[in-house]
N, CA, C and O atoms as a GROMACS GRO file, in nm:
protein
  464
    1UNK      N    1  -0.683   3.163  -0.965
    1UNK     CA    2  -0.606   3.272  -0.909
    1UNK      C    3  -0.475   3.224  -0.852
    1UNK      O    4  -0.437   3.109  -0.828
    2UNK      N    5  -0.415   3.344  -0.835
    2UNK     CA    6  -0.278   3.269  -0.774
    2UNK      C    7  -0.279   3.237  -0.588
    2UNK      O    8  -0.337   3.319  -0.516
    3UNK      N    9  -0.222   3.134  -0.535
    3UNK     CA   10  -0.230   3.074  -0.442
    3UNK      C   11  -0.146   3.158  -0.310
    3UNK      O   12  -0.023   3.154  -0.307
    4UNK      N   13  -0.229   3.237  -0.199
    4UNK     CA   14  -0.128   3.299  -0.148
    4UNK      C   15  -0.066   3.194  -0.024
    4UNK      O   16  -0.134   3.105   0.027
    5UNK      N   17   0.064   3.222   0.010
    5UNK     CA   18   0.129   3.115   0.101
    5UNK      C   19   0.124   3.179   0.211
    5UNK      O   20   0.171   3.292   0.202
    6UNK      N   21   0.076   3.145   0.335
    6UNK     CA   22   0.073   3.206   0.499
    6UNK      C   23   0.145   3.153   0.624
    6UNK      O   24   0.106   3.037   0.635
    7UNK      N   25   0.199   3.170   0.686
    7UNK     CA   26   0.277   3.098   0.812
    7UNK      C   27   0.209   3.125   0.902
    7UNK      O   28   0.201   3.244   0.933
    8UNK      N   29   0.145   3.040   0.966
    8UNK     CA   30   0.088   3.058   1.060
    8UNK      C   31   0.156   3.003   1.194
    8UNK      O   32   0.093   2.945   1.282
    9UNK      N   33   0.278   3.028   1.195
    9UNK     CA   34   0.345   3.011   1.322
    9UNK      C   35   0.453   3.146   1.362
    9UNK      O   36   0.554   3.153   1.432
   10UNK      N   37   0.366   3.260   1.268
   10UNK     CA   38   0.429   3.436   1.330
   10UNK      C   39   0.349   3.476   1.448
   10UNK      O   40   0.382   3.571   1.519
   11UNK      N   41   0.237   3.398   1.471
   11UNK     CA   42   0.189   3.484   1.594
   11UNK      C   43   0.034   3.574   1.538
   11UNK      O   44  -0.054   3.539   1.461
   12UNK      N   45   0.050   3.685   1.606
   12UNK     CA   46  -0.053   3.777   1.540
   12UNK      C   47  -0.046   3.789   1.432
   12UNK      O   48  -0.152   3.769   1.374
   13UNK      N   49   0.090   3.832   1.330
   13UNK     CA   50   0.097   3.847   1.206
   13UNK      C   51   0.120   3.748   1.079
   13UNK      O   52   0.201   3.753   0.986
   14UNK      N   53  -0.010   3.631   1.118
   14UNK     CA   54   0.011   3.519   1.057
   14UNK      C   55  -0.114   3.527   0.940
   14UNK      O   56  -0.226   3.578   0.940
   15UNK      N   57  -0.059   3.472   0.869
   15UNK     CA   58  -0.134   3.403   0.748
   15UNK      C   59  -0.210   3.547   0.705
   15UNK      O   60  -0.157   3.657   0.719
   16UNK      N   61  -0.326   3.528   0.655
   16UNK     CA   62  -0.390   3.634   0.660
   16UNK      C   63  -0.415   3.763   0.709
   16UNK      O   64  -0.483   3.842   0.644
   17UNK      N   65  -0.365   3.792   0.818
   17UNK     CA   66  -0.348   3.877   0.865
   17UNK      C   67  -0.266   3.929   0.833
   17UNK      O   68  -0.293   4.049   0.825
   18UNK      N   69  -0.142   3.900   0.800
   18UNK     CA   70  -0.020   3.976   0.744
   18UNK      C   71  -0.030   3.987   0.602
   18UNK      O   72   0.010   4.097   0.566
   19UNK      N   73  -0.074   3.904   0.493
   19UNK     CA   74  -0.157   3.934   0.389
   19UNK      C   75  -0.237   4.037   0.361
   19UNK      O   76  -0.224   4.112   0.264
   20UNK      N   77  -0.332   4.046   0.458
   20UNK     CA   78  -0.389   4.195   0.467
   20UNK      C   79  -0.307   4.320   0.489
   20UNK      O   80  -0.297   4.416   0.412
   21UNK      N   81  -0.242   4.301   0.628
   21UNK     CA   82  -0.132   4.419   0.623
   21UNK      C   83  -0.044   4.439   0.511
   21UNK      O   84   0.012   4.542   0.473
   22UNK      N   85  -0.043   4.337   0.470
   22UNK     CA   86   0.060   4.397   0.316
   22UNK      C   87   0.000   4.492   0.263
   22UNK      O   88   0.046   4.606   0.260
   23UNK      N   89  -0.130   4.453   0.204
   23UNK     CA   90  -0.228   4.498   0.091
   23UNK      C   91  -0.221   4.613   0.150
   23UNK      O   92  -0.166   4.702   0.085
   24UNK      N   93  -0.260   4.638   0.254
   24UNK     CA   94  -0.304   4.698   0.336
   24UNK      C   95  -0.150   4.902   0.347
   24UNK      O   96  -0.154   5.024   0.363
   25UNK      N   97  -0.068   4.807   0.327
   25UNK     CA   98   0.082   4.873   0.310
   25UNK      C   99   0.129   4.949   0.145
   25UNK      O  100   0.218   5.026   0.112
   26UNK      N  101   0.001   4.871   0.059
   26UNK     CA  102   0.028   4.876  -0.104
   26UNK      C  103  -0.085   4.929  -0.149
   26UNK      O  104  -0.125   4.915  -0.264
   27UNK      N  105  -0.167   5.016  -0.027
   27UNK     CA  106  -0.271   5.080  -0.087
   27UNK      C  107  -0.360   4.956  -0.133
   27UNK      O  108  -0.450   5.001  -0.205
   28UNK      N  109  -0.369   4.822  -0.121
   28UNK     CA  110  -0.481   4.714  -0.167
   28UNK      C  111  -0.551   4.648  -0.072
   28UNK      O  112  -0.557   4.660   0.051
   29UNK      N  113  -0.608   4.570  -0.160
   29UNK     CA  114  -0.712   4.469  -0.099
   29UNK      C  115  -0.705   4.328  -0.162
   29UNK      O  116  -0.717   4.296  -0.280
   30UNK      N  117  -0.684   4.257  -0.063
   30UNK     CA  118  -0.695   4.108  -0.093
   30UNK      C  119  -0.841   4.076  -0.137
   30UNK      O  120  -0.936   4.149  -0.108
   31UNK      N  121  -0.852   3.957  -0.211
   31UNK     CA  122  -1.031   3.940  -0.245
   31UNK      C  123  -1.042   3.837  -0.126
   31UNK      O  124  -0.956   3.749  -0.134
   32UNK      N  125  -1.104   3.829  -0.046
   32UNK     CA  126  -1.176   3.751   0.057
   32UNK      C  127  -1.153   3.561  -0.052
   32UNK      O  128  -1.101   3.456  -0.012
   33UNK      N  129  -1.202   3.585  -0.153
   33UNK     CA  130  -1.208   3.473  -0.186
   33UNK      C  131  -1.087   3.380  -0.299
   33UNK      O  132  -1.103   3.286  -0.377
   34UNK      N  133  -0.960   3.466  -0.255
   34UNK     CA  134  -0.831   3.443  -0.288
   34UNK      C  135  -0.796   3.311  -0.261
   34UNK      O  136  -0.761   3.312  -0.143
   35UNK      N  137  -0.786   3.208  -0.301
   35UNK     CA  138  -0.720   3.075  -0.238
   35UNK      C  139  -0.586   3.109  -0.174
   35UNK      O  140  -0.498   3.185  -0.216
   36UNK      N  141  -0.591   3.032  -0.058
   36UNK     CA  142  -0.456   3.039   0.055
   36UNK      C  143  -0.426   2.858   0.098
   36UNK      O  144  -0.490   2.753   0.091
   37UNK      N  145  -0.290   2.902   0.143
   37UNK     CA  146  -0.238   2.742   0.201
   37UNK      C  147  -0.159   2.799   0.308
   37UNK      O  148  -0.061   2.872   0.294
   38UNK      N  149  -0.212   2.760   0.419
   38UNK     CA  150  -0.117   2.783   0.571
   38UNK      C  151  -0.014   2.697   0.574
   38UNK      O  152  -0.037   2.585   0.528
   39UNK      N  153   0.138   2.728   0.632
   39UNK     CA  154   0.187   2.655   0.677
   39UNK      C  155   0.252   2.726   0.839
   39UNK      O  156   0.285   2.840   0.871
   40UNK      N  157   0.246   2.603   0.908
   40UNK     CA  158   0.287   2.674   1.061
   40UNK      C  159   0.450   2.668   1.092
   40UNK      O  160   0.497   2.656   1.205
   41UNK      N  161   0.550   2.680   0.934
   41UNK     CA  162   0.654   2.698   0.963
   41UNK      C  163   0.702   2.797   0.861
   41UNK      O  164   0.629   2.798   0.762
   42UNK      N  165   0.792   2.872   0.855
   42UNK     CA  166   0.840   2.970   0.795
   42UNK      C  167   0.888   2.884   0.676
   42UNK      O  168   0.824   2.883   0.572
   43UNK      N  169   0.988   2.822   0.689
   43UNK     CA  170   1.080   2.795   0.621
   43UNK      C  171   1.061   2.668   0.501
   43UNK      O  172   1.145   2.628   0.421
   44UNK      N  173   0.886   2.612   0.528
   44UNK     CA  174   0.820   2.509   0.442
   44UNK      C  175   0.767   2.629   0.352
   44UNK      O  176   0.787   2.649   0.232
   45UNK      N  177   0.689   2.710   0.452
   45UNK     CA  178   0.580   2.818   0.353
   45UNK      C  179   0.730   2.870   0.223
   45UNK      O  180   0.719   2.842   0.104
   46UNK      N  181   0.826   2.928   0.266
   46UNK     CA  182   0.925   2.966   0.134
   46UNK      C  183   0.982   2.865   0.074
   46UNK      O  184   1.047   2.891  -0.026
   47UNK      N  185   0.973   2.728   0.117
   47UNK     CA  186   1.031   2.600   0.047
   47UNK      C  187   0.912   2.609  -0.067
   47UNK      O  188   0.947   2.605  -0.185
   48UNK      N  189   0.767   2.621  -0.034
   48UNK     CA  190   0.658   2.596  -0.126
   48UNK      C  191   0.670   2.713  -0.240
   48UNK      O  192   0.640   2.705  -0.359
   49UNK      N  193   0.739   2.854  -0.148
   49UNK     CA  194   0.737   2.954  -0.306
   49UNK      C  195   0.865   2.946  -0.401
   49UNK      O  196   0.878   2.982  -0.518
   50UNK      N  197   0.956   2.885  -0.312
   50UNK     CA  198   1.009   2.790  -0.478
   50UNK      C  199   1.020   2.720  -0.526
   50UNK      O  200   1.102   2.698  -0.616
   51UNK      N  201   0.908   2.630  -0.468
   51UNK     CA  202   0.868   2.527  -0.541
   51UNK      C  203   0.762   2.585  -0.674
   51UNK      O  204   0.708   2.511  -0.756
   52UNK      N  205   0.753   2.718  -0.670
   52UNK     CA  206   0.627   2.748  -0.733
   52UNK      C  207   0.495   2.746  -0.707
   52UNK      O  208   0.419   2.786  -0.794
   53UNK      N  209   0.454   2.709  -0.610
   53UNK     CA  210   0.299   2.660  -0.540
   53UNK      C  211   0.246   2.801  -0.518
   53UNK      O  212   0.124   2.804  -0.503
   54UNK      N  213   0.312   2.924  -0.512
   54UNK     CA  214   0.225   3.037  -0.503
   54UNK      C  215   0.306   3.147  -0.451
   54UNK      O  216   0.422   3.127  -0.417
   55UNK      N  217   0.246   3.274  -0.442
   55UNK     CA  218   0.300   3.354  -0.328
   55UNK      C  219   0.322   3.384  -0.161
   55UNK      O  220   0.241   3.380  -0.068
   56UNK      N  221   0.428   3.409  -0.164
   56UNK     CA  222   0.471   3.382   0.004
   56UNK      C  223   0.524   3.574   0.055
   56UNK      O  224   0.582   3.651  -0.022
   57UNK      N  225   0.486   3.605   0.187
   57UNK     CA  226   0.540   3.697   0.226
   57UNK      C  227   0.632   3.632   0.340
   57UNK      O  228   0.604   3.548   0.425
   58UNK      N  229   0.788   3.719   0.306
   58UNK     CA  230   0.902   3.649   0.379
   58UNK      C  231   0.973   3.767   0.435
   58UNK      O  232   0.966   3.880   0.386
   59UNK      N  233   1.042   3.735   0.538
   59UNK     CA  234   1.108   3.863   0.641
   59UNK      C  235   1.224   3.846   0.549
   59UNK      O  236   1.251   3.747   0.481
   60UNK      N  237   1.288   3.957   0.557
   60UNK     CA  238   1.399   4.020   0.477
   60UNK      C  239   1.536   3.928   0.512
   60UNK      O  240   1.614   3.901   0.422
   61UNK      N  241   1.550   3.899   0.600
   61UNK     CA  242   1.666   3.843   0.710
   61UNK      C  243   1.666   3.641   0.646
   61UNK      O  244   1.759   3.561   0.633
   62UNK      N  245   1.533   3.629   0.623
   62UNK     CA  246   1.514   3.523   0.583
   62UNK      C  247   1.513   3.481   0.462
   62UNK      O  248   1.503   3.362   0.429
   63UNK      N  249   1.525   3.606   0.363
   63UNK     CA  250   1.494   3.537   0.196
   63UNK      C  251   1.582   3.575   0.095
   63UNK      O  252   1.597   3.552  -0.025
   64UNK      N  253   1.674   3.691   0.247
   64UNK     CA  254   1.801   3.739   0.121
   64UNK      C  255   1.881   3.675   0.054
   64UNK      O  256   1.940   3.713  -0.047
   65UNK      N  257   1.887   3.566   0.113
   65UNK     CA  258   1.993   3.461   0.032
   65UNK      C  259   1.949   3.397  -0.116
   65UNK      O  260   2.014   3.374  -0.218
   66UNK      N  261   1.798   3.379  -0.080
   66UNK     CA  262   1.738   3.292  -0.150
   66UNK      C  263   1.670   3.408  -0.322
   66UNK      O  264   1.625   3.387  -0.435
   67UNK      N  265   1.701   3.507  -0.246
   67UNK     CA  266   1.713   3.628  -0.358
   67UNK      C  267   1.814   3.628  -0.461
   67UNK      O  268   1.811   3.604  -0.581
   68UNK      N  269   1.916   3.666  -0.367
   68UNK     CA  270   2.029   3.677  -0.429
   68UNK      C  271   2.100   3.548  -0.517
   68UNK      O  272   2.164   3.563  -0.621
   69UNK      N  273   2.077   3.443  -0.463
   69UNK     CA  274   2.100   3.284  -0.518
   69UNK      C  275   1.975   3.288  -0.650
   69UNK      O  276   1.995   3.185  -0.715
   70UNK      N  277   1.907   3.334  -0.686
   70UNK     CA  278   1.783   3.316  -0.793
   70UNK      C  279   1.707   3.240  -0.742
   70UNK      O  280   1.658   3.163  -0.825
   71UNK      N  281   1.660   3.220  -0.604
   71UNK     CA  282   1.552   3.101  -0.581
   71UNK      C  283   1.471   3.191  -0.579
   71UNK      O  284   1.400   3.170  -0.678
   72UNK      N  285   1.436   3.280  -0.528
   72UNK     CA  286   1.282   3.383  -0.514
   72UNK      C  287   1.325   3.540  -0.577
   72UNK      O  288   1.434   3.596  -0.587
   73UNK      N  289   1.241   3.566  -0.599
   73UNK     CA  290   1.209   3.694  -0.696
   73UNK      C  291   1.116   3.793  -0.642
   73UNK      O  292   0.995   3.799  -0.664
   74UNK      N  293   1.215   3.904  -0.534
   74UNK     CA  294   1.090   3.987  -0.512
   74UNK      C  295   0.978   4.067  -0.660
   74UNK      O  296   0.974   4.085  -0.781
   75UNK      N  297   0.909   4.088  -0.544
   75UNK     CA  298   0.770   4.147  -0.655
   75UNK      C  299   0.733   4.276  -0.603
   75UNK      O  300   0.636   4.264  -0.528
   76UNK      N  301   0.778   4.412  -0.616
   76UNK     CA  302   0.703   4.483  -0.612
   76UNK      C  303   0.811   4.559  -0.500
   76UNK      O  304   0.925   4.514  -0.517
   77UNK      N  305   0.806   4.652  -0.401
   77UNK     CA  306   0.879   4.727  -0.286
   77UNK      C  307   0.846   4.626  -0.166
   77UNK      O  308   0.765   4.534  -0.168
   78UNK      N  309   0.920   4.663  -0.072
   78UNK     CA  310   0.889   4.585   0.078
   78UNK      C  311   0.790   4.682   0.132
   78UNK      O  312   0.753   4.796   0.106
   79UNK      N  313   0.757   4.567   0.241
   79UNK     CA  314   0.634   4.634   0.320
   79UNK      C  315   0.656   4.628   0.465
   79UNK      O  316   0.633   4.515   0.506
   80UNK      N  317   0.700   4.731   0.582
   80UNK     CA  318   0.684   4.665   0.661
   80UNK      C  319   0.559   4.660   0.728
   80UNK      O  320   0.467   4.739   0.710
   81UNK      N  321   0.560   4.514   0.846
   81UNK     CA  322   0.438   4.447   0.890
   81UNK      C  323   0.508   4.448   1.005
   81UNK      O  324   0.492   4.333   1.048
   82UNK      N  325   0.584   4.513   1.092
   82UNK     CA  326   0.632   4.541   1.202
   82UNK      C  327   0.590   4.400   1.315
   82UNK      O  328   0.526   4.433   1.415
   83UNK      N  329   0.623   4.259   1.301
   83UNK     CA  330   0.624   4.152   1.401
   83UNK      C  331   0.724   4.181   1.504
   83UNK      O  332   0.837   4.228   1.490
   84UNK      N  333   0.666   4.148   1.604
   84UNK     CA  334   0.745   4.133   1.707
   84UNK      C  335   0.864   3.994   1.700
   84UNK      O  336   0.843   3.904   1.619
   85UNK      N  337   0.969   3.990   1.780
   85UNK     CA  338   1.082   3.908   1.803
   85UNK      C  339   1.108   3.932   1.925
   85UNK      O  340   1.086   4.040   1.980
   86UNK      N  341   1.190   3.771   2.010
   86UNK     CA  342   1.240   3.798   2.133
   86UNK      C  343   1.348   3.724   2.090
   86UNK      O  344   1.341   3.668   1.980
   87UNK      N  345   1.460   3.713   2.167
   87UNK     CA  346   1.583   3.661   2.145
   87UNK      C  347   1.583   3.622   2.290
   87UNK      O  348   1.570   3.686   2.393
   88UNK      N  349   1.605   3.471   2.259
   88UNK     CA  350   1.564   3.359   2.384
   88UNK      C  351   1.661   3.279   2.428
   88UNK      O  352   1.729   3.224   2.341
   89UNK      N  353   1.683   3.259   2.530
   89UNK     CA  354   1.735   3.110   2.597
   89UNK      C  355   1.730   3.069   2.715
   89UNK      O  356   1.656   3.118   2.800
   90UNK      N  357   1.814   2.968   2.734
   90UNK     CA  358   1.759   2.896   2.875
   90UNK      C  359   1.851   2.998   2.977
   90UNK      O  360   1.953   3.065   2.960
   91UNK      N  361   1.767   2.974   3.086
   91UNK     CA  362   1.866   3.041   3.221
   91UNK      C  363   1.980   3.018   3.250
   91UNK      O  364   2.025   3.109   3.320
   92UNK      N  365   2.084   2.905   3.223
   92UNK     CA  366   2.142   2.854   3.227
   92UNK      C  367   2.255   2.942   3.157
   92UNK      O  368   2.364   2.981   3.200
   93UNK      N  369   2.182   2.960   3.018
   93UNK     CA  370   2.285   3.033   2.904
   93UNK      C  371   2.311   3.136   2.875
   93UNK      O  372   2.377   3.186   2.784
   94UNK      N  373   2.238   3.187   2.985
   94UNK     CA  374   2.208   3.345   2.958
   94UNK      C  375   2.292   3.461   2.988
   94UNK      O  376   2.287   3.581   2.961
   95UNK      N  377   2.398   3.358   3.073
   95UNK     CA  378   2.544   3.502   3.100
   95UNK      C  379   2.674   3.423   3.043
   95UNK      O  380   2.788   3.460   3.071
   96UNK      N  381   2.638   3.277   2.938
   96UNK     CA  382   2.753   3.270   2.864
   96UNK      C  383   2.794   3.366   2.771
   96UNK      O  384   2.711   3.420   2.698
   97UNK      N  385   2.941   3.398   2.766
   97UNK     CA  386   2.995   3.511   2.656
   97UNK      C  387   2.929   3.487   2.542
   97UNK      O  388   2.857   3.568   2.484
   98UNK      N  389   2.957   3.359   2.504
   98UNK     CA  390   2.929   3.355   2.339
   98UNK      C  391   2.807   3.359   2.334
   98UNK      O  392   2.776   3.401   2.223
   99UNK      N  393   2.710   3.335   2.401
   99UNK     CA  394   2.548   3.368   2.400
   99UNK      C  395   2.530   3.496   2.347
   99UNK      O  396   2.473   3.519   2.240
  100UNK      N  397   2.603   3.627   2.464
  100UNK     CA  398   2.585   3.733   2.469
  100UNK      C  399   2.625   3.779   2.330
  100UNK      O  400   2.549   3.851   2.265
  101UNK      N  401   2.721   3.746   2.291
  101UNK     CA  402   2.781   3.774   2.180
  101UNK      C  403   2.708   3.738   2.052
  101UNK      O  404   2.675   3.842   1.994
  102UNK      N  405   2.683   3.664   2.006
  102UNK     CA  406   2.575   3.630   1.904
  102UNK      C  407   2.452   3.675   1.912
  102UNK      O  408   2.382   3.673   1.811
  103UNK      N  409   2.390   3.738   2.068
  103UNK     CA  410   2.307   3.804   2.100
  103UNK      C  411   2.331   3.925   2.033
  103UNK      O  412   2.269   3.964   1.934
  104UNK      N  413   2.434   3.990   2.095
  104UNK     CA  414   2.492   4.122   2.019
  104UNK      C  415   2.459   4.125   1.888
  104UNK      O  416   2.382   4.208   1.840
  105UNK      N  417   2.524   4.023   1.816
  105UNK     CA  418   2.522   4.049   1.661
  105UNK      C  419   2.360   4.070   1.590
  105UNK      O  420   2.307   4.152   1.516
  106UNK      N  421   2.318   3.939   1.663
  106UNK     CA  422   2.187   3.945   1.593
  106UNK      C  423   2.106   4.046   1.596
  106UNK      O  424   2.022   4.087   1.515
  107UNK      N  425   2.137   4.079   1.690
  107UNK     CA  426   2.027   4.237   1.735
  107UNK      C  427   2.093   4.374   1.599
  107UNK      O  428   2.026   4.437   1.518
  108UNK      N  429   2.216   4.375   1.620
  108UNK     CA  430   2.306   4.479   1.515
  108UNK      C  431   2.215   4.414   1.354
  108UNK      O  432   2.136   4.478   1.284
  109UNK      N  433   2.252   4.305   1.341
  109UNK     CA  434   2.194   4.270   1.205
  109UNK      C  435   2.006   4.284   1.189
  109UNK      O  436   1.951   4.308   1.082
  110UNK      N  437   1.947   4.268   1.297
  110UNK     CA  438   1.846   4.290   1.262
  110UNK      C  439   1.761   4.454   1.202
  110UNK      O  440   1.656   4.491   1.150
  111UNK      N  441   1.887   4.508   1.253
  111UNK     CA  442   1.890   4.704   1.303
  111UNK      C  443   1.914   4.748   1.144
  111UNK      O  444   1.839   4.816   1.073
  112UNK      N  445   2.067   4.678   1.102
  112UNK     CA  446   2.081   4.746   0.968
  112UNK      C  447   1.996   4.755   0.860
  112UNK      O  448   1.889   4.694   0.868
  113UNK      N  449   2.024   4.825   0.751
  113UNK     CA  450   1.946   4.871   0.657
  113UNK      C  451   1.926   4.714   0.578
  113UNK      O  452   2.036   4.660   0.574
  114UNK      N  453   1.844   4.648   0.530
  114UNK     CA  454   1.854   4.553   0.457
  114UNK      C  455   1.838   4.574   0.325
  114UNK      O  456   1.791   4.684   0.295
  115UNK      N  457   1.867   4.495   0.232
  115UNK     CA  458   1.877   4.489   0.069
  115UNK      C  459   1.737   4.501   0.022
  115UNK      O  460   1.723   4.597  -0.054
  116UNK      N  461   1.629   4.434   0.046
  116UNK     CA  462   1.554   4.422   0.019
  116UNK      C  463   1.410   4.460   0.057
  116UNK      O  464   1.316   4.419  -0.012
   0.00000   0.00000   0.00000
């Protein structure tokens, strides 16, 4: 079968669990006895789906490039799996302008409509 890829460094919506919520989003069902490979970083688990090693579910923000460049190939409509995010830093940094400012953006970019 084909190999599904999991990050298990999203939190609640890791590995399997967000696997399910997909299915779960596509009207399906995963088979319990699907082979999986965790990885506890985002950005190995999508290094492995173009390497070919299997399927990976990837946040939109994170794979558009790698779309648009021909490294990954969505499959099918998006799903959302609604994860939580905080936008963090030290106390220190937290009333620098340019903090705030890249704060700003990121939040605007996370809001817009995405491609994918």
């Amino acid at each position: 079968g084909v190999l599904l890829l999991g990050d298990t460094g999203s939190g609640r919506w890791s590995g399997l669990v967000a696997w399910n919520r997909y299915a779960e989003g596509r009207n399906a069902q995963i088979d319990p006895d699907t082979p999986r490979q965790d990885f506890d970083r985002a950005d190995i688990m999508l290094q492995a789906a173009i390497g070919g090693l299997g399927l990976a579910l990837g946040r939109t923000l994170l794979i558009e490039d790698d779309i648009d460049n021909g490294l990954l190939l969505p499959i099918g409509p998006p799903v959302r799996i609604e994860p939580s995010y905080w936008l963090v830093t030290s106390y220190e940094n937290a009333e620098n302008p340019a903090i705030k400012k890249l704060g700003g953006w990121l939040v605007g970019a996370m809001q817009r409509e995405t491609r994918y």
